[in-house]
N, C-alpha and C positions, 0 to 999 in steps of 0.2 A: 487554535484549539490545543492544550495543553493536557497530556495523555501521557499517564500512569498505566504499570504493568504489573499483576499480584500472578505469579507462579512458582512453581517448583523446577528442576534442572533445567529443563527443557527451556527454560526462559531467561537462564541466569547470562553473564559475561562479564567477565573480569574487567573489572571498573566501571562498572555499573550497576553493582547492586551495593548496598549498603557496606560498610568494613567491615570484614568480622566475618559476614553471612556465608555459608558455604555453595562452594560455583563449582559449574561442572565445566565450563565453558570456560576453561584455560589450561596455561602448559601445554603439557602433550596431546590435550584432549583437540585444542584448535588444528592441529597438524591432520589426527586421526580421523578427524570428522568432515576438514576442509571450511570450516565455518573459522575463518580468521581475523577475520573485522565486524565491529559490530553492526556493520551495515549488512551481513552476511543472515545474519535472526529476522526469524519469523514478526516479532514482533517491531523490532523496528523498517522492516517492509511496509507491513499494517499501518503504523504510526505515517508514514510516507505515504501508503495509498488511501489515505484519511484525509488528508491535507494537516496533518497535524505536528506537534511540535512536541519530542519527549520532554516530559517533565521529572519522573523518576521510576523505577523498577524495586520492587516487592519483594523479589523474588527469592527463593531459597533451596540449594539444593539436598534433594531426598523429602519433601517436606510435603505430609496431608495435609489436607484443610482441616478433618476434624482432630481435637487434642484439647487437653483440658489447659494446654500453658503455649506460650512460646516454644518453639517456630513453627506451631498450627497454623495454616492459612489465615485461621477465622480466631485468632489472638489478636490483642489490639496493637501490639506491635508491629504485627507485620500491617493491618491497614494503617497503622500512625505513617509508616513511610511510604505510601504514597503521595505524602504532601511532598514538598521540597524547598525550605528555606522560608515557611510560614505560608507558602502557594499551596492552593487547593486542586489538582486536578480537575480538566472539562473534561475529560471522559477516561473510562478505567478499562483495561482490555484483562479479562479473567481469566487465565487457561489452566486449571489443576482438576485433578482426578487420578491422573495415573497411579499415584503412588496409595492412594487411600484404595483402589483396586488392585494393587499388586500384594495389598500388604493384608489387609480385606479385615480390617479395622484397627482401635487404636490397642488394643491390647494382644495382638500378634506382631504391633511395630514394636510392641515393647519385651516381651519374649525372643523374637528377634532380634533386636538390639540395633532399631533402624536410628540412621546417624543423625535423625532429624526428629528422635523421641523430644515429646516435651522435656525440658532444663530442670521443670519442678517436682517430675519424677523420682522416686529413689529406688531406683532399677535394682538397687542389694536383696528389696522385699520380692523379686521377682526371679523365675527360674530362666538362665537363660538357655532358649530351646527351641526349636525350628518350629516354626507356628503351622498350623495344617489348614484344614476349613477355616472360611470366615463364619462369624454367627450369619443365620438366616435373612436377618434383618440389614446385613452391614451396609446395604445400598443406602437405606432408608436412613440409616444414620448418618449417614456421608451427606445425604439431600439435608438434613436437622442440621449438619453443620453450617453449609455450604448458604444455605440461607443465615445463619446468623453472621455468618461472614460479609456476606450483603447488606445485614440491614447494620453494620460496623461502619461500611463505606458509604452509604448512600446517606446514614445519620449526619457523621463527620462532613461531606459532602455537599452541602445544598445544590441542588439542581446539578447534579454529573448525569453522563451518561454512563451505563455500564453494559458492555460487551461480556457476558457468560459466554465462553467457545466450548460445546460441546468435542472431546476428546477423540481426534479420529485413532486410525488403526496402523501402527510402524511394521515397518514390515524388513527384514535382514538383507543390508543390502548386498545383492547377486543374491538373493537366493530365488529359486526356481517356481517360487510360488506362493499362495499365502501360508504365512508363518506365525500367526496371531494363538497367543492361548487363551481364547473367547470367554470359558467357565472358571479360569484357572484356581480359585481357590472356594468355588461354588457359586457363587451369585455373578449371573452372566456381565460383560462386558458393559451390555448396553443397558443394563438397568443403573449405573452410574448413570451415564450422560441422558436418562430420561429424569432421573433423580435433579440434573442440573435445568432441566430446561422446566421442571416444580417450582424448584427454590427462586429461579428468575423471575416465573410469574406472579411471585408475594410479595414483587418491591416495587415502588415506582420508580420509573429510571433505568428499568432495568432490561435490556433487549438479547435476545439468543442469534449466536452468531451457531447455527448448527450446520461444523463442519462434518460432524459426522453423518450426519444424512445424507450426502455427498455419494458415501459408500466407495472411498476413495482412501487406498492408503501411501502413507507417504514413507520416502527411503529414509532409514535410521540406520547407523554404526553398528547397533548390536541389537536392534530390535524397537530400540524404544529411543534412541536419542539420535536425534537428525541430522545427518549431512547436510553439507554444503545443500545440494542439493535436495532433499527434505526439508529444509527450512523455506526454499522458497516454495514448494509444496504446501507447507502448510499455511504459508503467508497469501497464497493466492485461493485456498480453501476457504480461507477465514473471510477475505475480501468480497470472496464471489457469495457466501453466505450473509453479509452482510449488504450486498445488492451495489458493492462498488468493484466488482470486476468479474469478469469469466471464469466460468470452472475450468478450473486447468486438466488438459487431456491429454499430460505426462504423466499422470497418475497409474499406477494397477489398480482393479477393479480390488473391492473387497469382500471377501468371501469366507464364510463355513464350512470348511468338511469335514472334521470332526464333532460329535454331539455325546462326548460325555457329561456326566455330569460335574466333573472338577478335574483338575489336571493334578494332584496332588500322586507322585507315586508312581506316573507314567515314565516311561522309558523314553517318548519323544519329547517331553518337557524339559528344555537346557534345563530352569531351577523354578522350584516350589519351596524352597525355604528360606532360608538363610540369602536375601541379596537373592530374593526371586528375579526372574526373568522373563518375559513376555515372549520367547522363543518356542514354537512346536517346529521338532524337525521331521513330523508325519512326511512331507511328501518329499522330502532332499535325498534325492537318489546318493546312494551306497554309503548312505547315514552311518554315522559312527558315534556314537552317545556317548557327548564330551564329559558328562557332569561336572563343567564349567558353576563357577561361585555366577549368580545372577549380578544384576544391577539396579539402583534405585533410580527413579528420574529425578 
């Protein structure tokens, strides 16, 4: 089985994704994270606990699915490279949402001045500015993407399988508890990945690997991007949600205790604007509020 990967940082690795594409998964970042070979990713675990054979990677880092151009998930560019050398992919493993939640639509990525704004933008006509709330709707638009971006791969495609991985919860690692900014720019967390597990059911071919249901988060570097260790986290999330292996019971539980309604403005939020962050330091005993620049995945 020949297995194709469409994500944003979380899934990239130096020489393995496209030339050009931007990877988070090199340099100093391999050292920082302990993810040093690409047998170390979540997704080439996956491809392995598949029985299956990598064919190529999608992926791009900083990158939403929705976007009116190039390097949108659900541009045809990025599904064009899931082929490889005129090879079509037998099955696609999906994993994006972060950054369309962090960013909490496409015209706060671009205010922002998120490094993975569509190319066909002319960012001049635009003020640049720390973006605050998302619009009301911006799950819903995320879901309008996210299915066009399916019905991109499954067209191209005849007869693949397609893995949607609903987006679990990274959590800082040592830190003392959960860390998740659930509301963070007003439309909860988990209305994203209900949004993914919509757009899976309007395609054929297309199956939910819902690791978030798990209720399981896994260790990240600064919140969102996975160690050594959090990659095979998520690699066995995704397996056991797929009904090829055990939930893994290294995980921390995941959990709410905060219930604002956005984290825009809070004093425990590492960032909400500029290079947001998925970091609450609500429960880190003798906290000190870095207002540390955020990260994209």
């Amino acid at each position: 089985m020949r297995v194709s990967v469409i994500g944003d940082s979380i899934s990239t690795f130096e020489g393995y994704i496209p030339e050009g594409w931007n990877v988070f998964y090199t340099g100093e970042n391999l050292a920082a994270t302990g993810v040093e070979k690409v047998g170390d990713t979540w997704w080439m675990k996956v491809i392995e606990g598949m029985g299956g054979e990598f064919l190529a990677n999608a992926s791009w880092s900083g990158s939403c699915v929705e976007g009116v151009g190039y390097p949108a998930g659900e541009s045809r560019t990025r599904t064009d490279a899931l082929k490889k050398n005129g090879e079509s992919p037998d099955a696609v493993l999906v994993f994006m949402g972060i950054n369309d939640f962090g960013w909490g639509g496409t015209m706060n990525q671009m205010l922002g001045r998120g490094t993975a704004t569509p190319y066909n933008i002319d960012l001049s006509k635009y003020p640049h500015v720390a973006p605050a709330l998302a619009p009301a709707d911006a799950a819903e638009k995320f879901g309008e993407a996210y299915s066009r971006m399916l019905a991109n791969i499954v067209t191209d495609n005849p007869g693949v399988e397609v893995w949607c991985i609903t987006v679990p919860v990274g959590r800082l690692a040592g830190a003392p508890g959960t860390c998740f900014t659930y509301p963070l720019r007003g439309n909860h967390f988990d209305r994203y990945n209900n949004a993914i597990r919509i757009a899976a059911g309007q395609w054929p071919g297309c199956h939910v690997a819902d690791a978030r249901a798990l209720m399981l988060d896994y260790e990240a570097v600064d919140g969102t991007h996975p160690t050594k260790r959090g990659m095979d986290q998520i690699a066995r999330m995704v397996l056991a949600s797929m009904g090829k292996g055990e939930v893994p019971e290294d995980c921390d539980r995941s959990e709410q205790v905060c219930f604002r309604d956005d984290c825009i403005g809070c004093p425990y939020a590492r960032g909400t604007a500029f290079g947001w962050n998925t970091v609450c330091e609500l429960l880190f005993p003798e906290r000190t509020y870095t207002c540390e620049r955020g990260v994209q995945a």
